[in-house]
OpenMM code with the backbone's topology and positions (N, CA, C; nanometers):
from openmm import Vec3, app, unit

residues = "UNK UNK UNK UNK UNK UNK UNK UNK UNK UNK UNK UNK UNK UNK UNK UNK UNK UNK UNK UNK UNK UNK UNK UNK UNK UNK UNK UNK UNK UNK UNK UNK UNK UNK UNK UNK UNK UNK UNK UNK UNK UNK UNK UNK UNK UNK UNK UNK UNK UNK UNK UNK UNK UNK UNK UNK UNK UNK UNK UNK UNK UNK UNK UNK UNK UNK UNK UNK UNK UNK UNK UNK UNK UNK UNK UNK UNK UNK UNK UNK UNK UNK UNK UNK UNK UNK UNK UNK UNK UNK UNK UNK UNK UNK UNK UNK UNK UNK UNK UNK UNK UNK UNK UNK UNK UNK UNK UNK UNK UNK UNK UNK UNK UNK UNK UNK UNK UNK UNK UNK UNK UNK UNK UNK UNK UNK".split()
positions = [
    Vec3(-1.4847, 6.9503, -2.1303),
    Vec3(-1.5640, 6.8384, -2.0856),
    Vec3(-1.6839, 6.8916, -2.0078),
    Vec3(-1.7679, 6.8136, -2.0834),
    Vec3(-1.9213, 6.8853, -1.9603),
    Vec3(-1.9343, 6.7955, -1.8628),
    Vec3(-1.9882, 6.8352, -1.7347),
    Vec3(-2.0537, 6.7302, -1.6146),
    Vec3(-2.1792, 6.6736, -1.6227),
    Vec3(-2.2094, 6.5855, -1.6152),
    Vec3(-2.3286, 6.5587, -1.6604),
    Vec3(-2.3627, 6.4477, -1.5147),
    Vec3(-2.4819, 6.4101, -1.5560),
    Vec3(-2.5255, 6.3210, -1.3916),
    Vec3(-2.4764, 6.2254, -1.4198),
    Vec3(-2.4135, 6.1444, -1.4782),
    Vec3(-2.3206, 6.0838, -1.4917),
    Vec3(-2.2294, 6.0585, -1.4085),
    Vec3(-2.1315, 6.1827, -1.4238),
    Vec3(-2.0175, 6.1859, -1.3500),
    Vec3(-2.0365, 6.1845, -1.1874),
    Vec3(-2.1794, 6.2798, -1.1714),
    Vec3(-2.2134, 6.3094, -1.0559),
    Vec3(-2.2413, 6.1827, -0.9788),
    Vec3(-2.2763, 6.0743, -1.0712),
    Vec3(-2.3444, 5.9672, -1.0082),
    Vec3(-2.2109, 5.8864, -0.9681),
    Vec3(-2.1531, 5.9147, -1.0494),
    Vec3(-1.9861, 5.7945, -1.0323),
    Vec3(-1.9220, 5.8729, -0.9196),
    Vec3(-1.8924, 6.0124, -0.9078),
    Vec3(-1.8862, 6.0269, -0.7803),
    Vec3(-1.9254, 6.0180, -0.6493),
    Vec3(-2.0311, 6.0393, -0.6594),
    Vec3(-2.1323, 5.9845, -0.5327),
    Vec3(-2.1230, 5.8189, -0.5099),
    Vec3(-2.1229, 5.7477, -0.5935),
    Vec3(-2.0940, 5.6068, -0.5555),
    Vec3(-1.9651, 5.5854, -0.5144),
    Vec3(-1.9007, 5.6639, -0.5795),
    Vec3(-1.7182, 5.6290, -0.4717),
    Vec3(-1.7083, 5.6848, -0.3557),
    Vec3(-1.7894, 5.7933, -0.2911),
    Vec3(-1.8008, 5.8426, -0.2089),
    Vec3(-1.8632, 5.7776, -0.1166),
    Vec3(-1.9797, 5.7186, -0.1644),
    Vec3(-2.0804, 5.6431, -0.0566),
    Vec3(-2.0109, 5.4981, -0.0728),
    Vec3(-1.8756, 5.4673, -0.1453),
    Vec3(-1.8240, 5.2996, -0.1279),
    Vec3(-1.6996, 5.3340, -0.0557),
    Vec3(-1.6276, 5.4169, -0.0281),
    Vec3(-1.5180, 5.4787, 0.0523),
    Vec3(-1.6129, 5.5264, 0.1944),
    Vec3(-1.7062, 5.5358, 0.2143),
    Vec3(-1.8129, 5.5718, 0.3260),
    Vec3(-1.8301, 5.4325, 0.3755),
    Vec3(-1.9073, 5.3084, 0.3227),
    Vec3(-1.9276, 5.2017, 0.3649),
    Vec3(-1.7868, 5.1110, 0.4036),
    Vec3(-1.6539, 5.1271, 0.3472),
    Vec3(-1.5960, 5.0422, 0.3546),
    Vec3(-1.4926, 5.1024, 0.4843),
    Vec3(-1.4545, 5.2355, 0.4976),
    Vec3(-1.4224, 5.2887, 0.6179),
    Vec3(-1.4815, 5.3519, 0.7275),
    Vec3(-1.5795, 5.3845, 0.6744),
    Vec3(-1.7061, 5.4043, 0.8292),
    Vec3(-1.7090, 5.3036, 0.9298),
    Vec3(-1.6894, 5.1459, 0.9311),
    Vec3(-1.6863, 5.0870, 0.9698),
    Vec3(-1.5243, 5.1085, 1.0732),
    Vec3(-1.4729, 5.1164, 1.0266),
    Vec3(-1.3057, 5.1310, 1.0844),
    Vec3(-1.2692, 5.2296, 1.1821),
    Vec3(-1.3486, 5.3757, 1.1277),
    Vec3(-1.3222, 5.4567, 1.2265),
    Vec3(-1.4155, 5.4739, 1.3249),
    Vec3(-1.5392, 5.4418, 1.2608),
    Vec3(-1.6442, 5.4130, 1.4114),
    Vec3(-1.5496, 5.3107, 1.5319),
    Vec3(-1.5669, 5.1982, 1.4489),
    Vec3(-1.4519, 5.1091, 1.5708),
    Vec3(-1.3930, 5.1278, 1.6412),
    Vec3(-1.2912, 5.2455, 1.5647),
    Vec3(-1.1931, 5.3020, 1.6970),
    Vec3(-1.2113, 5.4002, 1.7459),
    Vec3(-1.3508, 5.4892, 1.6883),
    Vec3(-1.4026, 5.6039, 1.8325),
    Vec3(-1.4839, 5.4982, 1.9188),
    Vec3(-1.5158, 5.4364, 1.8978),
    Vec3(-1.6455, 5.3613, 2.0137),
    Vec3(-1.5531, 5.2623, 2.0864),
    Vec3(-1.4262, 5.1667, 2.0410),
    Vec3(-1.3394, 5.0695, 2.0992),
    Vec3(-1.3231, 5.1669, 2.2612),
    Vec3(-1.3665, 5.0436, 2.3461),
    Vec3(-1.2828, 5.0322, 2.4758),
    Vec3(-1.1641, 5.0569, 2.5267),
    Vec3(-1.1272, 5.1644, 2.5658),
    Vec3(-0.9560, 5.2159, 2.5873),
    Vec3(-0.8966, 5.1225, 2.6688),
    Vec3(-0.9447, 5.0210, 2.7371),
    Vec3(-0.8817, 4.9721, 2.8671),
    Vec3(-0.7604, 4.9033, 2.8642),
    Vec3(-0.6462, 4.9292, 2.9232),
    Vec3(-0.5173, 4.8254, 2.8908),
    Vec3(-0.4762, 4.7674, 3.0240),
    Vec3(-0.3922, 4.6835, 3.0425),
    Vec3(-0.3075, 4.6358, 3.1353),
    Vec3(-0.4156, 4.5307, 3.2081),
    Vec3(-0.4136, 4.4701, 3.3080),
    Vec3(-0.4906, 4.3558, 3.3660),
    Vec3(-0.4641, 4.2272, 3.2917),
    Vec3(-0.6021, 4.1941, 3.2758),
    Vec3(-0.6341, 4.0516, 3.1934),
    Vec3(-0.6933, 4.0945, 3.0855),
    Vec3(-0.6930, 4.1907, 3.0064),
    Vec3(-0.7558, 4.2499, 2.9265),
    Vec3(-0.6317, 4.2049, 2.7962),
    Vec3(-0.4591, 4.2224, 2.8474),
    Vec3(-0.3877, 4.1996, 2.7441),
    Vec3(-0.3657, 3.9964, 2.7352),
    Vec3(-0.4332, 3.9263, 2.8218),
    Vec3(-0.4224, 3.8364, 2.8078),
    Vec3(-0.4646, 3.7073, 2.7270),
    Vec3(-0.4320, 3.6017, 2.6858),
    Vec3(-0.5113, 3.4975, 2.5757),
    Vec3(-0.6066, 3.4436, 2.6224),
    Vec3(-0.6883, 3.4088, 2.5824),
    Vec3(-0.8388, 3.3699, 2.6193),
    Vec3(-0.8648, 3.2023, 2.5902),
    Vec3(-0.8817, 3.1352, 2.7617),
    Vec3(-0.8514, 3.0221, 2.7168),
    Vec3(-0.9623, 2.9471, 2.7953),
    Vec3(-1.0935, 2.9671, 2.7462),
    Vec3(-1.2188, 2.8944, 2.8137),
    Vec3(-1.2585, 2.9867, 2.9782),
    Vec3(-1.2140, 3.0893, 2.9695),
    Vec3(-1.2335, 3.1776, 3.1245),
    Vec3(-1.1574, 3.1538, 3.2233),
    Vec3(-1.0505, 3.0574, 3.2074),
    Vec3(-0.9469, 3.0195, 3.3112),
    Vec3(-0.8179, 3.1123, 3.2786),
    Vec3(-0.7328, 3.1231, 3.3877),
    Vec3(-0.6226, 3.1611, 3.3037),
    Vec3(-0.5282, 3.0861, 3.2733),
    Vec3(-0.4520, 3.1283, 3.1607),
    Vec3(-0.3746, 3.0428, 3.1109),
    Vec3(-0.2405, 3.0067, 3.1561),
    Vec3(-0.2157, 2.8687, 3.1200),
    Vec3(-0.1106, 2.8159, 3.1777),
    Vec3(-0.0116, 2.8204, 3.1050),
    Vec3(0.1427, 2.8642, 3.0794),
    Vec3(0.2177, 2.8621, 3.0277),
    Vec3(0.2480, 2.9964, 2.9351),
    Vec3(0.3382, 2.9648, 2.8199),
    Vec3(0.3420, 3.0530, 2.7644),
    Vec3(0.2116, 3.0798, 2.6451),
    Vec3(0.1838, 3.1837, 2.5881),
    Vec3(0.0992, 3.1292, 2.4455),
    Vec3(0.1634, 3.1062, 2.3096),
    Vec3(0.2692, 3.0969, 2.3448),
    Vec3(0.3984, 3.1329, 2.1774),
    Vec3(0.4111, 2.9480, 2.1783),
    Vec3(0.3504, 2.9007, 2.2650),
    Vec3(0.3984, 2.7341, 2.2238),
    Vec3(0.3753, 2.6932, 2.0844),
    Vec3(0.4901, 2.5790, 2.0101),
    Vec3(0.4962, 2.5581, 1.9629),
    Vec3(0.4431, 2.4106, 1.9182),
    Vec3(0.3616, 2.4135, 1.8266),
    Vec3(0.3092, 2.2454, 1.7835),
    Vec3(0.3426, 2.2244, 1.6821),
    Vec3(0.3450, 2.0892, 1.6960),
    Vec3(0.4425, 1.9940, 1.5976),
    Vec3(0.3629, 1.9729, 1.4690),
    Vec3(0.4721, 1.9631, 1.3657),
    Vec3(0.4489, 2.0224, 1.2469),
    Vec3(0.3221, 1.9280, 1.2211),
    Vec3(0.2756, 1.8129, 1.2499),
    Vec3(0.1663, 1.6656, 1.2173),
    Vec3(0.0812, 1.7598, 1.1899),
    Vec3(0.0583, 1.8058, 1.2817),
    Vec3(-0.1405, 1.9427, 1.2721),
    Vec3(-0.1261, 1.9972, 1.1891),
    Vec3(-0.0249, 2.0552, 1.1219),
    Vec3(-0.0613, 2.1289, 0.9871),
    Vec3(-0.0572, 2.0412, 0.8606),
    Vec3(0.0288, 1.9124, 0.8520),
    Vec3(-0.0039, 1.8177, 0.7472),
    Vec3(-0.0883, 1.7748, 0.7412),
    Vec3(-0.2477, 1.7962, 0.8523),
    Vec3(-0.3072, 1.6869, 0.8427),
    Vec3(-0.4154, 1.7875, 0.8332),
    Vec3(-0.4032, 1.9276, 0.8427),
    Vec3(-0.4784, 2.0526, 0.8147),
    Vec3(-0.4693, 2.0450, 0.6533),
    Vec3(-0.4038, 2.0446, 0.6120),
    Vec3(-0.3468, 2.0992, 0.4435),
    Vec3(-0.4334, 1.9355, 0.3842),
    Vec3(-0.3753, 1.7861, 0.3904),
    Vec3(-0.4306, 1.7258, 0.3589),
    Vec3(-0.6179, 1.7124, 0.4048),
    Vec3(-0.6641, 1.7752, 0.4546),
    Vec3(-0.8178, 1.7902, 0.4471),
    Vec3(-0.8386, 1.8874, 0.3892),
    Vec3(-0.7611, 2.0243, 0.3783),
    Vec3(-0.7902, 2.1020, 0.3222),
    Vec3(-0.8113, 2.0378, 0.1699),
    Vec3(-0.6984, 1.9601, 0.1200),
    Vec3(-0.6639, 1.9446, 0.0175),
    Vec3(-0.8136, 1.8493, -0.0192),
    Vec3(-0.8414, 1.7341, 0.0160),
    Vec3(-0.9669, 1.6628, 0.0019),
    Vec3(-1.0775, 1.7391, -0.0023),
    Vec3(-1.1208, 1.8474, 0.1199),
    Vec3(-1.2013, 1.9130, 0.0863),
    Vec3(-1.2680, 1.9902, -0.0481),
    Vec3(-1.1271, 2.0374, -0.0787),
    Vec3(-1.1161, 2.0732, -0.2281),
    Vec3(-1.1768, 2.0017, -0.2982),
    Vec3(-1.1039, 1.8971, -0.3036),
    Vec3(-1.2074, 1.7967, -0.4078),
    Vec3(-1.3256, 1.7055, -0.4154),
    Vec3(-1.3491, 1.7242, -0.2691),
    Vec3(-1.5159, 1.7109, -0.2162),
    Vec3(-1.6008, 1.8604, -0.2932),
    Vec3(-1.5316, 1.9773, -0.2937),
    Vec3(-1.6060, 2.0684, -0.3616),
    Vec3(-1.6459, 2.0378, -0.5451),
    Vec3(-1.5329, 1.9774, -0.5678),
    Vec3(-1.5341, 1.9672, -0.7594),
    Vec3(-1.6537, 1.8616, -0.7218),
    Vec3(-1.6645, 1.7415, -0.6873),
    Vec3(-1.7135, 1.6448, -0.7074),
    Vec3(-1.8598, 1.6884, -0.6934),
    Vec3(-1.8850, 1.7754, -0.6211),
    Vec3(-2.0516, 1.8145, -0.5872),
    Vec3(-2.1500, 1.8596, -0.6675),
    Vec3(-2.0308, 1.9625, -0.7323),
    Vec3(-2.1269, 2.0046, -0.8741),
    Vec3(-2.1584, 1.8816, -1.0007),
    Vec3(-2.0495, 1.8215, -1.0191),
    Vec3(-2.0111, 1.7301, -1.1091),
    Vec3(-2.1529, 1.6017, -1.0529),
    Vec3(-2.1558, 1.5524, -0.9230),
    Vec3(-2.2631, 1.4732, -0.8890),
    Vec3(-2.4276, 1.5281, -0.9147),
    Vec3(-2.4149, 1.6836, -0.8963),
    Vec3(-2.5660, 1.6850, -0.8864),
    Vec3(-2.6024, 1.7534, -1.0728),
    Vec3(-2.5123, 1.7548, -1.1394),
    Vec3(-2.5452, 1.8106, -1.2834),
    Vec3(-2.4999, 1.6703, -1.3957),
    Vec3(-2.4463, 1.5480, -1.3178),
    Vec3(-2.4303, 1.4535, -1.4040),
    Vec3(-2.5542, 1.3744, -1.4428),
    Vec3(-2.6672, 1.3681, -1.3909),
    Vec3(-2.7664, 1.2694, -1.4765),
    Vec3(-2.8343, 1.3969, -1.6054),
    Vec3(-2.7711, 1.4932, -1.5916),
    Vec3(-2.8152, 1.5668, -1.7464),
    Vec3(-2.7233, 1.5211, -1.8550),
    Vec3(-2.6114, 1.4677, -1.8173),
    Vec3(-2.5098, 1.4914, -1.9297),
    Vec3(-2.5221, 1.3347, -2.0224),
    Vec3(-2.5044, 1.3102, -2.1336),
    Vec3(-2.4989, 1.2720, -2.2167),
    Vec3(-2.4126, 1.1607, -2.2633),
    Vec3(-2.3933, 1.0349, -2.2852),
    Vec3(-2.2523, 0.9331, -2.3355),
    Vec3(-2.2013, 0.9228, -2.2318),
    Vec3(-2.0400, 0.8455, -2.3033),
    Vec3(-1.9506, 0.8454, -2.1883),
    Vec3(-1.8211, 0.9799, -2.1136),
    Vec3(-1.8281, 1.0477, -2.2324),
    Vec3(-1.7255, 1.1814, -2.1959),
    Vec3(-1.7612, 1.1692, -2.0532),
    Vec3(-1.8796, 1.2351, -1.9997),
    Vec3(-1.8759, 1.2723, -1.8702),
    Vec3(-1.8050, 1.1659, -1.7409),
    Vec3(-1.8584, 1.0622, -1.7912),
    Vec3(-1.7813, 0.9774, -1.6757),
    Vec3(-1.6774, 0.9225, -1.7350),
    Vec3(-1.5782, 0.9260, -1.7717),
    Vec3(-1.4616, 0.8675, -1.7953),
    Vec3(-1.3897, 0.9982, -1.7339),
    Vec3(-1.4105, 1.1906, -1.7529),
    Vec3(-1.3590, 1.2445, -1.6725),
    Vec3(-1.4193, 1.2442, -1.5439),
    Vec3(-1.4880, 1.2220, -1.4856),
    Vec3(-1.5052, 1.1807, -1.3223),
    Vec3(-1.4246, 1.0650, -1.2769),
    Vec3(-1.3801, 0.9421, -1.3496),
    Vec3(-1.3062, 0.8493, -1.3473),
    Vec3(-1.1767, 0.9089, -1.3563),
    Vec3(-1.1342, 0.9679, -1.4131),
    Vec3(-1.0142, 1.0160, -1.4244),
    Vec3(-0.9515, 1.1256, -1.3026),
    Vec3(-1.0442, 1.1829, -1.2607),
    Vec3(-1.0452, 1.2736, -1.1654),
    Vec3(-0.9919, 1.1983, -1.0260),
    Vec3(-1.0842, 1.1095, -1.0071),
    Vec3(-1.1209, 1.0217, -0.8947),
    Vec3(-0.9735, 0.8834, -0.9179),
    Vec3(-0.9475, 0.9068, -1.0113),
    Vec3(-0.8250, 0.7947, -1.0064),
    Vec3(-0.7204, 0.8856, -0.9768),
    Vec3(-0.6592, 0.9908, -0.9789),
    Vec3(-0.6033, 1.0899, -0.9359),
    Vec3(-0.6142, 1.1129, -0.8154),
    Vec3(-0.7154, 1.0834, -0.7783),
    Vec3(-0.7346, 1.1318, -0.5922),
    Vec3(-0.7272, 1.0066, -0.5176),
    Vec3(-0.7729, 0.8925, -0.5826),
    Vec3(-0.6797, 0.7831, -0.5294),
    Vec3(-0.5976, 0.7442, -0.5528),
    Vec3(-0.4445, 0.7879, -0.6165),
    Vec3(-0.3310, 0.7631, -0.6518),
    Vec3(-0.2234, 0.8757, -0.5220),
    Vec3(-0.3280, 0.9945, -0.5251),
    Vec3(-0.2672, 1.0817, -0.4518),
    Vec3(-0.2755, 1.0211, -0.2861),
    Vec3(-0.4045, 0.9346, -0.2466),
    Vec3(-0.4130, 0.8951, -0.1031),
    Vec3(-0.3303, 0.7618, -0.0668),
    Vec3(-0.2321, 0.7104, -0.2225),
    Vec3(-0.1605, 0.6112, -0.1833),
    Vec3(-0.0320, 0.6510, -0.1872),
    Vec3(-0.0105, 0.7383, -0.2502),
    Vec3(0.1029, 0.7945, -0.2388),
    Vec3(0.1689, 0.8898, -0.1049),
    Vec3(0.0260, 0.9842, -0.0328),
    Vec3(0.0771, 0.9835, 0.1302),
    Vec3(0.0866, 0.8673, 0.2125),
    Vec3(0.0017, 0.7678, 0.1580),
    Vec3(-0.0056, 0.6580, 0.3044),
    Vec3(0.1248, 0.6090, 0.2318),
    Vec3(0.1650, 0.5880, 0.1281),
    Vec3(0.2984, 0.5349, 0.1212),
    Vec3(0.4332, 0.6126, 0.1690),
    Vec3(0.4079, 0.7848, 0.1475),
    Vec3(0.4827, 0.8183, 0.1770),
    Vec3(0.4903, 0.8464, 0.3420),
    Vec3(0.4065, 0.7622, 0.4479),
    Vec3(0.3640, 0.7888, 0.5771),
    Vec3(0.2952, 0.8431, 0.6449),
    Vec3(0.2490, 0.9684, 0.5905),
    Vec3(0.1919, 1.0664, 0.6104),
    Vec3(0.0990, 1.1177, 0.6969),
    Vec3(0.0151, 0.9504, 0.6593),
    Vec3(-0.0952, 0.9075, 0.7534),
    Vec3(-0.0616, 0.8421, 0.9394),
    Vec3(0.0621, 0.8471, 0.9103),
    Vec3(0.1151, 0.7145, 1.0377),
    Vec3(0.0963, 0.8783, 1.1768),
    Vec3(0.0658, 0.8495, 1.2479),
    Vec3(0.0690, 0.9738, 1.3806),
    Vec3(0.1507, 0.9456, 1.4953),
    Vec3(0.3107, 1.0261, 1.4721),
    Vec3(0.3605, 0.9204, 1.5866),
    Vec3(0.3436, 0.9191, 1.7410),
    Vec3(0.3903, 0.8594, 1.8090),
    Vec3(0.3581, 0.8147, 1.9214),
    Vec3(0.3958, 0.9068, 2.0786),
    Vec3(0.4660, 1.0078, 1.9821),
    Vec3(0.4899, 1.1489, 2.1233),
    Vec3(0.5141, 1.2539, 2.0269),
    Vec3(0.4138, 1.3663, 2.0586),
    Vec3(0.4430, 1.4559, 2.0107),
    Vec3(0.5345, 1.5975, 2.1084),
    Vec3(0.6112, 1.6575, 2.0399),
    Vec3(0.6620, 1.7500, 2.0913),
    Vec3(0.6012, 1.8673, 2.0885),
    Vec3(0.5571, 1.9307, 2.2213),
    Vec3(0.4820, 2.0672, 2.1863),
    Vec3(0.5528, 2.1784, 2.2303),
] * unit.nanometer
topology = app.Topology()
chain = topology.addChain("A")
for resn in residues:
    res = topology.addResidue(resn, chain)
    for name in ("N", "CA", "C"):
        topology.addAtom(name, app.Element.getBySymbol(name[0]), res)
């Protein structure tokens, strides 16, 4: 096999992409701040210190209601492209699947409020 600049070049780019992607890492930890113990190992809670433990636990509502926006969000993303590339499109294909889409996402927001989902109860345990 001959070497040719080729090879030379594919090496040098793994070299200089193993350079960019850990140069960063070990600079970090020659230049990082050694300092331990104080308030340095502590949680950071607006410049006050904190009250309690930080391992508290919150009730499961915040993450159902994280996941369901997440989940909408999602489909605030499909709908965006679909809104700003629909006055190009042609017949009815295009909107009967936006209709279809959108009847899906309101079947899905009756089906949490039916299944409660939406209700926030009235003491939470933290």
């Amino acid at each position: 096999m001959v070497f040719s600049w080729l090879h030379l070049a594919i090496i040098l780019f793994l070299v200089v992409g193993i350079l960019f992607a850990g140069g960063p890492l070990i600079l970090a930890s020659l230049v990082a701040p050694r300092a331990r113990g104080g308030d340095i190992g502590m949680p950071y809670e607006c410049g006050m210190r904190p009250y309690g433990s930080s391992w508290t636990k919150f009730g499961v509502n915040y993450y159902v209601y994280a996941l369901i926006f997440l989940a909408f969000d999602v489909d605030v993303l499909y709908l965006f492209p679909v809104a700003v590339q629909y006055h190009l499109t042609e017949g009815w294909l295009a909107f009967f699947k936006v209709f279809i889409f959108l009847v899906f996402l309101g079947l899905s927001v009756i089906y949490f409020w039916a299944k409660g989902v939406f209700t926030w109860p009235h003491k939470i345990r933290l």
